[in-house]
TORMAR-477101 format. One record per atom (N, C-alpha, C, O): residue in three letters; x, z, y. Coordinates in steps of 0.1 Angstrom, whole numbers, padded with zeros to 4 digits, always signed. Example, Ala and Ser with C-alpha at 12.3 -4.5 7.8 and 13.67 -1.06 7.14 Angstrom:
BEGIN
ala+0132+0078-0057 ala+0123+0078-0045 ala+0132+0078-0033 ala+0142+0085-0033 ser+0128+0071-0022 ser+0137+0071-0011 ser+0129+0079+0000 ser+0134+0080+0011 
//
This chain:
BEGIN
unk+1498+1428+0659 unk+1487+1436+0654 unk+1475+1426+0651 unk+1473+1420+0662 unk+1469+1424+0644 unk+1456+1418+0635 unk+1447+1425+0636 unk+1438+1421+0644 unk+1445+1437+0631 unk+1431+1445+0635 unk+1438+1455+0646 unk+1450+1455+0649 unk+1428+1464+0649 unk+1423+1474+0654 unk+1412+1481+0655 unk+1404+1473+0658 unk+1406+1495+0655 unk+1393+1502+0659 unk+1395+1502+0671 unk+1404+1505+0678 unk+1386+1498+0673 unk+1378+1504+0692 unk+1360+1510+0691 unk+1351+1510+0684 unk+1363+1516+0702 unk+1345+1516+0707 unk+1344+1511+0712 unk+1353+1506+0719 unk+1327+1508+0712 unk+1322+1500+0722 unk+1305+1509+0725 unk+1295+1503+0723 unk+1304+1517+0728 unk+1294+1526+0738 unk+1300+1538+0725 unk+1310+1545+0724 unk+1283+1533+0714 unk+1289+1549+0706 unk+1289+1542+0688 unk+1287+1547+0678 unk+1292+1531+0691 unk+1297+1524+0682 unk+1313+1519+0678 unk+1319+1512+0685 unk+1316+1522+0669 unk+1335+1518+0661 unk+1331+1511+0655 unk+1322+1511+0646 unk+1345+1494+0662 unk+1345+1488+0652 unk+1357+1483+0648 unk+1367+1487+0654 unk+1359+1475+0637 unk+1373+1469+0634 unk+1368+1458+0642 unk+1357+1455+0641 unk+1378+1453+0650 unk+1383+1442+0653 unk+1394+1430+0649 unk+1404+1428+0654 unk+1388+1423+0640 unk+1404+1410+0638 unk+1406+1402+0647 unk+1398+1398+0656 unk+1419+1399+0644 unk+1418+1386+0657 unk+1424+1373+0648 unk+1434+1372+0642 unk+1414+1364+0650 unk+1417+1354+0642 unk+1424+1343+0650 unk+1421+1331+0648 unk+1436+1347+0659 unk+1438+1336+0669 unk+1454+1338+0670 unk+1460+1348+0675 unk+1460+1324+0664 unk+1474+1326+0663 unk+1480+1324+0680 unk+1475+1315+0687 unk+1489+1332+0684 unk+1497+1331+0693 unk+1503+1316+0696 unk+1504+1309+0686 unk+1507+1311+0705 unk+1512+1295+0714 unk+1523+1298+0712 unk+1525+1309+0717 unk+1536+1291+0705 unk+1549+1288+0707 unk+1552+1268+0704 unk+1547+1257+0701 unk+1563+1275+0709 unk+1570+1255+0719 unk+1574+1251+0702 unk+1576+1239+0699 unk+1574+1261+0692 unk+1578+1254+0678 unk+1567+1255+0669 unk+1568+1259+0657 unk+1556+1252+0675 unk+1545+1252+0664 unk+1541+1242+0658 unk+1543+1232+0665 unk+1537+1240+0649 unk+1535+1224+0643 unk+1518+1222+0642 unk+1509+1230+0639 unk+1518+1210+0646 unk+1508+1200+0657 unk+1504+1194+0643 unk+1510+1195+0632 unk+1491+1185+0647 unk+1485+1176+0636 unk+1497+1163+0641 unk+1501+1160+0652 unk+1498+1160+0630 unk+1508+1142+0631 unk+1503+1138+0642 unk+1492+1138+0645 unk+1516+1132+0649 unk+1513+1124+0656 unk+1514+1136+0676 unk+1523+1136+0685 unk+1504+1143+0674 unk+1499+1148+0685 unk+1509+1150+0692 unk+1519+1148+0685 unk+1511+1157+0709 unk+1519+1159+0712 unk+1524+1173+0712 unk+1515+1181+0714 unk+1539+1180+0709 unk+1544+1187+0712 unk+1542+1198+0721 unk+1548+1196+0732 unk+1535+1210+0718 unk+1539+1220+0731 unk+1552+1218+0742 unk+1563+1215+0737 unk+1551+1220+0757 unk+1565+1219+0764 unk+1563+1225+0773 unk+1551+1228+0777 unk+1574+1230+0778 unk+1577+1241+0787 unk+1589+1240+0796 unk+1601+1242+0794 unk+1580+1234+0812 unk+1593+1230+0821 unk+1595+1245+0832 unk+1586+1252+0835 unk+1604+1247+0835 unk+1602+1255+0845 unk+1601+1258+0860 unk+1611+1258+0866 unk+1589+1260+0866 unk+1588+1255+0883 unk+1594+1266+0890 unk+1601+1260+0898 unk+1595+1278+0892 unk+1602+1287+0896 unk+1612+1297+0885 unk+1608+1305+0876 unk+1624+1294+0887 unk+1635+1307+0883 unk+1635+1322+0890 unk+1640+1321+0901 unk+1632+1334+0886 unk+1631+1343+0889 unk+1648+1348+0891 unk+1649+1359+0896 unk+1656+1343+0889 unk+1669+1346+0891 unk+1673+1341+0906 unk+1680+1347+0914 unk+1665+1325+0910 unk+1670+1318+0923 unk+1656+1321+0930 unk+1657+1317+0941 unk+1646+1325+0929 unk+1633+1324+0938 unk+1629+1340+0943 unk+1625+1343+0954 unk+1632+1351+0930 unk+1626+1361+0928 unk+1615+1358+0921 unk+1608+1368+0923 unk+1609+1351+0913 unk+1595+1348+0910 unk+1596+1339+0898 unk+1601+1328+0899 unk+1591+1343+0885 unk+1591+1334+0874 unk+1576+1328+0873 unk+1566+1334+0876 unk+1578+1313+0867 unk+1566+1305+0870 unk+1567+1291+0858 unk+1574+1282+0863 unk+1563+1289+0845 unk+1565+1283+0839 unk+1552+1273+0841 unk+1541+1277+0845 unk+1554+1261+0837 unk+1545+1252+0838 unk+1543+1248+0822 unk+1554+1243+0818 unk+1533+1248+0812 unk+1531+1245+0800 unk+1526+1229+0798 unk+1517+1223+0805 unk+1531+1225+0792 unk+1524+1208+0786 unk+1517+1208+0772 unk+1523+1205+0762 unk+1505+1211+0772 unk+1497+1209+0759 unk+1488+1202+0756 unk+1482+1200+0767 unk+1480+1195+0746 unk+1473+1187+0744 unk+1460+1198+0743 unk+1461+1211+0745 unk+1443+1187+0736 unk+1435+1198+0742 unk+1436+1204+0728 unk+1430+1214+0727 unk+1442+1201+0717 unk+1435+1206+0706 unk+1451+1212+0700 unk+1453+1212+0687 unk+1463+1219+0711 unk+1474+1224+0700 unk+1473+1236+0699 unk+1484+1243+0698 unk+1459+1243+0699 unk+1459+1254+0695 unk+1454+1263+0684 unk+1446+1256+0677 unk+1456+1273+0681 unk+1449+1276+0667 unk+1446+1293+0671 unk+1454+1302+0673 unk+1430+1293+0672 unk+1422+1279+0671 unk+1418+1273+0682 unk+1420+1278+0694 unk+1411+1262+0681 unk+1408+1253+0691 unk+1396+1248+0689 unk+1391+1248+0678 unk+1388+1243+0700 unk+1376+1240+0695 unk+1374+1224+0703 unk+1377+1221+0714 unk+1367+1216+0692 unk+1364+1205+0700 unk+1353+1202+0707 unk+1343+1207+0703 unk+1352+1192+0718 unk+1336+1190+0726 unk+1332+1179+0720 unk+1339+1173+0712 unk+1318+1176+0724 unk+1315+1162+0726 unk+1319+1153+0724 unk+1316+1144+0715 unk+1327+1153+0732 unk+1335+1139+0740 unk+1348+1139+0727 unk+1352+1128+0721 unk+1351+1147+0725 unk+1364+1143+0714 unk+1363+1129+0702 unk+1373+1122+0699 unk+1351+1130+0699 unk+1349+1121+0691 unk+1333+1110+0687 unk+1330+1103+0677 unk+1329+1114+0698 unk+1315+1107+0697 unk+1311+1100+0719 unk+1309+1106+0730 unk+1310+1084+0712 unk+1311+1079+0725 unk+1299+1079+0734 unk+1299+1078+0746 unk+1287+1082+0723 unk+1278+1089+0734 unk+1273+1103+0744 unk+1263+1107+0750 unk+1287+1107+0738 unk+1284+1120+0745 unk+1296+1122+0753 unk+1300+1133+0756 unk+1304+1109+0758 unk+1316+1107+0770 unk+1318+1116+0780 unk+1329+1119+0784 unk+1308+1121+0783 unk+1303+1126+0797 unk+1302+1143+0794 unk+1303+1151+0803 unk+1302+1148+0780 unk+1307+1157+0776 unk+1316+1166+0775 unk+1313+1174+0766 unk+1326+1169+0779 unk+1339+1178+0778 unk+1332+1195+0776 unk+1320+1199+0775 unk+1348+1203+0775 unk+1345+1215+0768 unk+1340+1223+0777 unk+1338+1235+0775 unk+1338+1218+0787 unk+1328+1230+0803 unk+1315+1231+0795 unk+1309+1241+0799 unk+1307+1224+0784 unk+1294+1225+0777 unk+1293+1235+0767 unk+1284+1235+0759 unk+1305+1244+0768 unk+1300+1258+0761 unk+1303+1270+0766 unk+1312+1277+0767 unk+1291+1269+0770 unk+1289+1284+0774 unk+1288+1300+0771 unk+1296+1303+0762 unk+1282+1309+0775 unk+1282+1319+0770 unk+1274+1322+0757 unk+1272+1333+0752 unk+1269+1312+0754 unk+1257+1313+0742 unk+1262+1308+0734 unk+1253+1303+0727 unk+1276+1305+0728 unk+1287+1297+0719 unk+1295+1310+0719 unk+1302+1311+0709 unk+1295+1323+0729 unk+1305+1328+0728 unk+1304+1344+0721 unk+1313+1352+0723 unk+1294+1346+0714 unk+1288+1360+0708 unk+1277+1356+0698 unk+1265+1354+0701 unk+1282+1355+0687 unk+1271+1354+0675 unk+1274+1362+0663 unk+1285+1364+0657 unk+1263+1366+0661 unk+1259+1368+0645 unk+1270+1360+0635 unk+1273+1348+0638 unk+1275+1366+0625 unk+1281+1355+0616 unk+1283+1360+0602 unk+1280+1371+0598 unk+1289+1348+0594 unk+1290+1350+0579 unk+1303+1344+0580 unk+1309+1338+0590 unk+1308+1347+0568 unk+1323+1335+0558 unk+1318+1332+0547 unk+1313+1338+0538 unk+1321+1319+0549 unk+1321+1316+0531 unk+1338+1312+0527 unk+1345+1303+0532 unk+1339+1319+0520 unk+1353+1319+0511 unk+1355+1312+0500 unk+1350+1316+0491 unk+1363+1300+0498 unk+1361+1284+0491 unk+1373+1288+0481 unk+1372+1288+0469 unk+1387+1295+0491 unk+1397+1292+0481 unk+1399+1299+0468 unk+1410+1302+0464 unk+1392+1300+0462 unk+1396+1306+0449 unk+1385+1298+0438 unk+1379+1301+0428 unk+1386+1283+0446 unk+1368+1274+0435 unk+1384+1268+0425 unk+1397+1268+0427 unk+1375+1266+0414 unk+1385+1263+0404 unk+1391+1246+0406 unk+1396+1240+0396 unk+1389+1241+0415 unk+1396+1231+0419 unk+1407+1232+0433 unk+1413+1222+0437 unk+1409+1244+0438 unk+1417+1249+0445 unk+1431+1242+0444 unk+1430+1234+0435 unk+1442+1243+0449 unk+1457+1239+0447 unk+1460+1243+0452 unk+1456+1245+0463 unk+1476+1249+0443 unk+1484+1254+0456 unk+1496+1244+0454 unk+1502+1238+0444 unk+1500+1246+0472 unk+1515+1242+0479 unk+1523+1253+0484 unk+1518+1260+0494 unk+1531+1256+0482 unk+1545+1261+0487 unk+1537+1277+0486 unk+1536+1284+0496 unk+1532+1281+0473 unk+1519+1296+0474 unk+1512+1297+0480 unk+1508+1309+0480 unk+1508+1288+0487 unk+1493+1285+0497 unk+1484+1281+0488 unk+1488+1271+0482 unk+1470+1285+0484 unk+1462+1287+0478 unk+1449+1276+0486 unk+1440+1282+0493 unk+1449+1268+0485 unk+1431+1263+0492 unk+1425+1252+0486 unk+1431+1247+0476 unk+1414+1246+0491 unk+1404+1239+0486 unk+1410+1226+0497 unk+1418+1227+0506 unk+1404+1215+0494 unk+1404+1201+0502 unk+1390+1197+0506 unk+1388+1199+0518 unk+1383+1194+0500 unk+1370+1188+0502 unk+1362+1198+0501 unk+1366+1206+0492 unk+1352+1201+0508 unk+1341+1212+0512 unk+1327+1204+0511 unk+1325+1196+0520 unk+1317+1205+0501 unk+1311+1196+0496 unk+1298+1208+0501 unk+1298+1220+0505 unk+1286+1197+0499 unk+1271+1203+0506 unk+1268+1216+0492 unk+1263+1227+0493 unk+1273+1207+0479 unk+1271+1221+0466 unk+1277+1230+0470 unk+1270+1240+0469 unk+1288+1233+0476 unk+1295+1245+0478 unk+1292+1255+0490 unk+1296+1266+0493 unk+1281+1245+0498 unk+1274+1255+0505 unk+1261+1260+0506 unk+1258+1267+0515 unk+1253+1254+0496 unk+1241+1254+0494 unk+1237+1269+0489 unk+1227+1274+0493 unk+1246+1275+0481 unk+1243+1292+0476 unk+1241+1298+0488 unk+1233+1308+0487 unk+1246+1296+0500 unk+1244+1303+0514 unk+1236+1300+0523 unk+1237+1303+0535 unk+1224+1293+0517 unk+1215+1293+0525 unk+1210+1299+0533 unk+1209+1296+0545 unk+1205+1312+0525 unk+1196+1325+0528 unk+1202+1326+0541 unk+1198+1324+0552 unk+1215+1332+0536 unk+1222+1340+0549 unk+1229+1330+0566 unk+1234+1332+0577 unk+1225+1321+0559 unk+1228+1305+0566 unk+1218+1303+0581 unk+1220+1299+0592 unk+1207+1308+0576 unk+1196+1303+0585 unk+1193+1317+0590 unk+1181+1317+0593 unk+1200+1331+0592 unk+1203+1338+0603 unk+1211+1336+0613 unk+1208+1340+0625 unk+1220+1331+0610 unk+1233+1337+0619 unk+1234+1325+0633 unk+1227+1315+0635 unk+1240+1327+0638 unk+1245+1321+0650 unk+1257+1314+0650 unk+1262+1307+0658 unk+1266+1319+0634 unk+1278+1307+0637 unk+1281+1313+0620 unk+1278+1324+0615 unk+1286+1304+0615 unk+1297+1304+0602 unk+1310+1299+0605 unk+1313+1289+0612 unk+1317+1308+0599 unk+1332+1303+0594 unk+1331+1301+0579 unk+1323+1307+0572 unk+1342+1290+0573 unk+1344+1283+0564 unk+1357+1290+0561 unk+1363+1292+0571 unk+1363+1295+0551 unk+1378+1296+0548 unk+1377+1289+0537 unk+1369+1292+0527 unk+1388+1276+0538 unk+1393+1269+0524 unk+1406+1275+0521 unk+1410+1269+0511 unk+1413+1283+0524 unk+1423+1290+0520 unk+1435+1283+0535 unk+1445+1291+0537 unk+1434+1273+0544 unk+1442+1268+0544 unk+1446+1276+0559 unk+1455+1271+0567 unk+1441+1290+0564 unk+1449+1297+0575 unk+1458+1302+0572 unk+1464+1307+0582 unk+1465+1305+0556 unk+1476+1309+0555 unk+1486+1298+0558 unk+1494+1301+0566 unk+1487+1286+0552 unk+1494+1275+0558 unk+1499+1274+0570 unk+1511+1275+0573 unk+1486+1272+0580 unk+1487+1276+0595 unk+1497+1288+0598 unk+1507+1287+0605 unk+1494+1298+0594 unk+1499+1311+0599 unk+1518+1311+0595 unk+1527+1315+0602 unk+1519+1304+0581 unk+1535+1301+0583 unk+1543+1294+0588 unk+1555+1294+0590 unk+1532+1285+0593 unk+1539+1271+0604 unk+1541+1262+0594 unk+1552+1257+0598 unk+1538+1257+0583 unk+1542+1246+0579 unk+1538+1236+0584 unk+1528+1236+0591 unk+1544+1223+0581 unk+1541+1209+0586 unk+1529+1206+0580 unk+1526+1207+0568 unk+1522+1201+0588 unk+1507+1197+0580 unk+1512+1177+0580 unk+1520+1170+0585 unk+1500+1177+0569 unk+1497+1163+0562 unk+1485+1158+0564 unk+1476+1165+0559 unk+1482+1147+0571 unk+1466+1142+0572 unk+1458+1143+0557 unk+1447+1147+0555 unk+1467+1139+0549 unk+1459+1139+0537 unk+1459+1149+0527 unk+1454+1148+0516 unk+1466+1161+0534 unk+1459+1175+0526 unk+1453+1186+0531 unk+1452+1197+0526 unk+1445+1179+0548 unk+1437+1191+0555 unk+1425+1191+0546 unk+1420+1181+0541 unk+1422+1205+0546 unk+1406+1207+0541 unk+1400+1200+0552 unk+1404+1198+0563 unk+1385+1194+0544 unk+1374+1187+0558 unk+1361+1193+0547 unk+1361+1198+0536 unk+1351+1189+0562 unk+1336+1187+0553 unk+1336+1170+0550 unk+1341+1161+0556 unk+1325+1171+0535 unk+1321+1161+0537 unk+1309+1156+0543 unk+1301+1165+0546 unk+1306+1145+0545 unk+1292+1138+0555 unk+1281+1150+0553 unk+1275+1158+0560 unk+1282+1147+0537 unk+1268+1157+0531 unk+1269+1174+0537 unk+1259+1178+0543 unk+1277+1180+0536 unk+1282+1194+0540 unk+1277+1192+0556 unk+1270+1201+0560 unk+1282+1181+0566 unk+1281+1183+0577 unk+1267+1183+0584 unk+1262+1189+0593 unk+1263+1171+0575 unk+1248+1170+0579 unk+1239+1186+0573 unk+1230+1192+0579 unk+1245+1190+0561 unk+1238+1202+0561 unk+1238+1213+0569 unk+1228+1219+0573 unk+1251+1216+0572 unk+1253+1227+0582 unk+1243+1222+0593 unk+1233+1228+0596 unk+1247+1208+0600 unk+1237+1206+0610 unk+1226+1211+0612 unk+1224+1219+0622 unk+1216+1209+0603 unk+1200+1212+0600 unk+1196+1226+0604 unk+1185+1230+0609 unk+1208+1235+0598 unk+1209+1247+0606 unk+1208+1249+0623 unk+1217+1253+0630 unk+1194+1244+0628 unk+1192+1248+0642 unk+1196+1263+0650 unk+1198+1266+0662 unk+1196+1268+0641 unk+1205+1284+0646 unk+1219+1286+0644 unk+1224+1297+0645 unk+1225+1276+0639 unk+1238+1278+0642 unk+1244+1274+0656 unk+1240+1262+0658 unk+1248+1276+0660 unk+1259+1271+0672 unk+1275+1270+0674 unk+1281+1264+0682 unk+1280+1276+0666 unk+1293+1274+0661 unk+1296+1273+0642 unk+1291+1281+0634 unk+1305+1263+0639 unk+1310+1262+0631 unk+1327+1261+0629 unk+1334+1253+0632 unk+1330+1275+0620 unk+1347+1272+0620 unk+1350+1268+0609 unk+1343+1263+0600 unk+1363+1271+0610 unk+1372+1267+0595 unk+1385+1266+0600 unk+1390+1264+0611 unk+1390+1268+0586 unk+1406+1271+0591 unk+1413+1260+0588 unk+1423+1263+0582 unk+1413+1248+0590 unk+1416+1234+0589 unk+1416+1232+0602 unk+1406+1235+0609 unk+1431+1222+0609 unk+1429+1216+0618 unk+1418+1206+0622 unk+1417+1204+0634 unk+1411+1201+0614 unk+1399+1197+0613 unk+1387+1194+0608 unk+1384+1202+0599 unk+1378+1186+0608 unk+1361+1190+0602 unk+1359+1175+0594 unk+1347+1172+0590 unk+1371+1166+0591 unk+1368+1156+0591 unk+1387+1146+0577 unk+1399+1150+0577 unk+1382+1140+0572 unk+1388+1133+0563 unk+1398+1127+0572 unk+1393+1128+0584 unk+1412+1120+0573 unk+1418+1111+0580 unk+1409+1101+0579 unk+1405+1095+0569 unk+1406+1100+0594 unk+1402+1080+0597 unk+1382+1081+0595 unk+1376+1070+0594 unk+1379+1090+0596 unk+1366+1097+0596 unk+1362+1099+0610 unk+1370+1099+0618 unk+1348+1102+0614 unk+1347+1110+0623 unk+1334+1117+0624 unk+1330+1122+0634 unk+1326+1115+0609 unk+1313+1117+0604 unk+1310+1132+0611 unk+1301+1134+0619 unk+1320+1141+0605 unk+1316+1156+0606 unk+1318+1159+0623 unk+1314+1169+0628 unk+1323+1152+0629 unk+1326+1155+0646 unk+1311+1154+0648 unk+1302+1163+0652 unk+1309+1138+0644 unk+1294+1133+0652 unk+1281+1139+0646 unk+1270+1137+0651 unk+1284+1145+0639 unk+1271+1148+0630 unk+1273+1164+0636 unk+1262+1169+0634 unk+1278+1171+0641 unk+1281+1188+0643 unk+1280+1186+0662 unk+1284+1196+0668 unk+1276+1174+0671 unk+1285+1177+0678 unk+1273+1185+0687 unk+1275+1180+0698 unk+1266+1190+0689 unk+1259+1200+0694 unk+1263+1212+0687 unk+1254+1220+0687 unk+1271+1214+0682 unk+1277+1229+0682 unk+1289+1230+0683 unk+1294+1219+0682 unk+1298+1239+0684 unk+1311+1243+0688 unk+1318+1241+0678 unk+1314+1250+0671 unk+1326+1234+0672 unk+1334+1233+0663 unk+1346+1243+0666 unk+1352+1242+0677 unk+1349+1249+0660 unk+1363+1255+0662 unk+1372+1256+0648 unk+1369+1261+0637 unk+1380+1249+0651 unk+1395+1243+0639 unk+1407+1253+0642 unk+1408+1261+0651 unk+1416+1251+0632 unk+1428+1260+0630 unk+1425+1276+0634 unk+1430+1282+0644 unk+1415+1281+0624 unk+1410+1296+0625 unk+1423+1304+0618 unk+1430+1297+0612 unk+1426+1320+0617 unk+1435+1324+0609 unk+1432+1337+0606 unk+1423+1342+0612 unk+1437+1342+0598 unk+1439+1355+0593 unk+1421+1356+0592 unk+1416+1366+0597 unk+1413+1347+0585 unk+1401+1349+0576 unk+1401+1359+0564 unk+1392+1367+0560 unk+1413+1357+0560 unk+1413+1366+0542 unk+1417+1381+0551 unk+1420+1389+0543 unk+1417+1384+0559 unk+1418+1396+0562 unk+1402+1403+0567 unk+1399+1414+0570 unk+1393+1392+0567 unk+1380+1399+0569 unk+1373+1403+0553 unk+1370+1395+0544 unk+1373+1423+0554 unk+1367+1424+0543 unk+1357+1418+0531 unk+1345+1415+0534 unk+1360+1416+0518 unk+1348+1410+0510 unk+1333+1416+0513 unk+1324+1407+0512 unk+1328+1428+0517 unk+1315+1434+0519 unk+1312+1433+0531 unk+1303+1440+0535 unk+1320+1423+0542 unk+1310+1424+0552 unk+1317+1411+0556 unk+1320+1411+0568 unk+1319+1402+0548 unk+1315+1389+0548 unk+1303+1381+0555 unk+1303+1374+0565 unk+1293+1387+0545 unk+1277+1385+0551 unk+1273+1384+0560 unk+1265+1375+0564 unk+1277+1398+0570 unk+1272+1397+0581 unk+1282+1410+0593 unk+1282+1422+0593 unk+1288+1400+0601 unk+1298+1406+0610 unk+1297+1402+0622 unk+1287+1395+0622 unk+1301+1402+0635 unk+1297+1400+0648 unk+1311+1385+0648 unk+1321+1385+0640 unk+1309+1375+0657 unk+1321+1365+0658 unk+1325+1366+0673 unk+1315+1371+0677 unk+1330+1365+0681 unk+1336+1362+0692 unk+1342+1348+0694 unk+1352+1348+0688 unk+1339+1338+0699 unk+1345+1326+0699 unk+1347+1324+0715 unk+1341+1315+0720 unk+1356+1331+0722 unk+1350+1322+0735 unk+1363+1314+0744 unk+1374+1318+0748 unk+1355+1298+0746 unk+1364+1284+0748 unk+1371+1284+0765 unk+1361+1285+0774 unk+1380+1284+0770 unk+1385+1286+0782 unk+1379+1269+0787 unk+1386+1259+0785 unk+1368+1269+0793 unk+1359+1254+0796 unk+1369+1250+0804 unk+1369+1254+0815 unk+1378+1241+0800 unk+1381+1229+0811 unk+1376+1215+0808 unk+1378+1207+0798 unk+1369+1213+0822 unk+1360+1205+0824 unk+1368+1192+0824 unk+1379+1189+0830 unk+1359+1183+0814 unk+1363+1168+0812 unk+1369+1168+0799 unk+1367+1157+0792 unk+1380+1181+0790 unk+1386+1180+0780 unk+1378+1177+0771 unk+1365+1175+0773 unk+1387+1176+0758 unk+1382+1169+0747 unk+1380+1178+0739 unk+1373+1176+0729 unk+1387+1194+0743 unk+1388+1207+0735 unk+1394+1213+0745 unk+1398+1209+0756 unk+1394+1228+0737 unk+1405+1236+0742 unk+1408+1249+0735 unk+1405+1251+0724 unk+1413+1259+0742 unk+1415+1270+0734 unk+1406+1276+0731 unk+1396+1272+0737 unk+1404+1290+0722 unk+1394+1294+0716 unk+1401+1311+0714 unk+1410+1314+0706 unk+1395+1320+0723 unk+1401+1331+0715 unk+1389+1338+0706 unk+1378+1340+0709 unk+1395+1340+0693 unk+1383+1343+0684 unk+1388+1357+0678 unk+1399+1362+0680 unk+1380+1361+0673 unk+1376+1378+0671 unk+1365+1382+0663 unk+1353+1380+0666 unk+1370+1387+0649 unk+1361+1394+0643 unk+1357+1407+0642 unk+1364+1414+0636 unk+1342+1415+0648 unk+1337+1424+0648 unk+1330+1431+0642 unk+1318+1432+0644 unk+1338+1441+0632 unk+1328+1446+0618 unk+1329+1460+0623 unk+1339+1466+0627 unk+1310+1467+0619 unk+1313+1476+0625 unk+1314+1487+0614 unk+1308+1486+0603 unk+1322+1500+0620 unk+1327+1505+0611 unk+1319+1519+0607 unk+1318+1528+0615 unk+1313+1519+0595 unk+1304+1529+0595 unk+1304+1539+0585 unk+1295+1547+0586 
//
């Protein structure tokens, strides 16, 4: 299930859940390691089942990265530095895939490069909110599991990243790209890294076009301390009226 209504006092809302489930066959950015799954207790010989998981900090979708992931002055950083004020914001989407430089692969529809022009029309609504998500089209990708390519993730570029930055009221930035950054880059990490980055976001195109603008976000990061990331369960809250 993707959405649902709930209340919450004497308010209904839709809820999405933008957060793909963990399996041992999901496909990782190149290179990274492999989900694994050993088992420490057999419920057949113990009474008691008990699996032990092996993951990296960033094999989740989505996931969000710290500090420390990519910028050496902020070492001392890990994902314990987001707190509850990373974890409930105000938010917008901006929706890229359908710019007339778009491509598709295998009927996946998205954008590559996320340029400072393509987010400059959203200023206005930019300099309310508490977090933006990005969709370049590329959570449908994600969501069938195909193999990703360093050199066909959407990123920002420098200019985009530094702009989002300037936005002092944002605190989270997503997008549905494993990452925020070109291969062999690390511009948009270091330039964003006082806010929450959160990568491999999903099921974006299922948040309605009219309340794009302005919907509630849920991002909140399971802090283990010293990581470079970690998981992210994310949640869209539009209320229903």
């Amino acid at each position: 299930m993707i959405s649902k209504k709930i209340k919450l006092g004497s308010v209904e809302f839709i809820v999405i859940d933008l957060t793909q489930p963990l399996s041992l066959d999901q496909e990782v950015y190149p290179g990274d390691p492999k989900p694994k799954r050993t088992v420490f207790s057999d419920i057949v010989e113990t009474g008691w089942h008990h699996y032990i998981h092996e993951l990296g900090d960033h094999n989740f979708q989505p996931h969000g990265d710290a500090p420390n992931h990519q910028n050496l002055d902020s070492i001392n950083k890990g994902f314990e530095v987001f707190d509850i004020s990373y974890a409930f914001n105000s938010a917008c989407m901006i929706d890229l895939s359908n710019l007339p430089n778009a491509k598709t692969i295998n009927n996946v529809k998205f954008i590559t490069e996320i340029t400072k022009e393509n987010l400059k029309p959203f200023s206005s609504v930019l300099s309310k909110k508490g977090a933006v998500v990005i969709r370049s089209g590329y959570d449908r990708w994600t969501e069938n599991n195909y193999p990703h390519s360093p050199d066909m993730l959407p990123y920002l570029t420098g200019e985009a990243a530094e702009y989002l930055a300037s936005f002092a009221n944002l605190k989270v930035v997503g997008i549905d790209s494993m990452t925020v950054d070109p291969h062999g880059s690390h511009t948009a990490h270091q330039l964003l890294k006082e806010k929450l980055i959160v990568e491999s976001m999903v099921h974006l195109y299922t948040i309605p076009t009219e309340s794009r603008s302005s919907f509630d976000l849920q991002t909140s990061p399971v802090r283990i301390v010293g990581a470079t990331g970690g998981p992210v369960t994310a949640y869209a809250f539009i209320e229903n009226k």
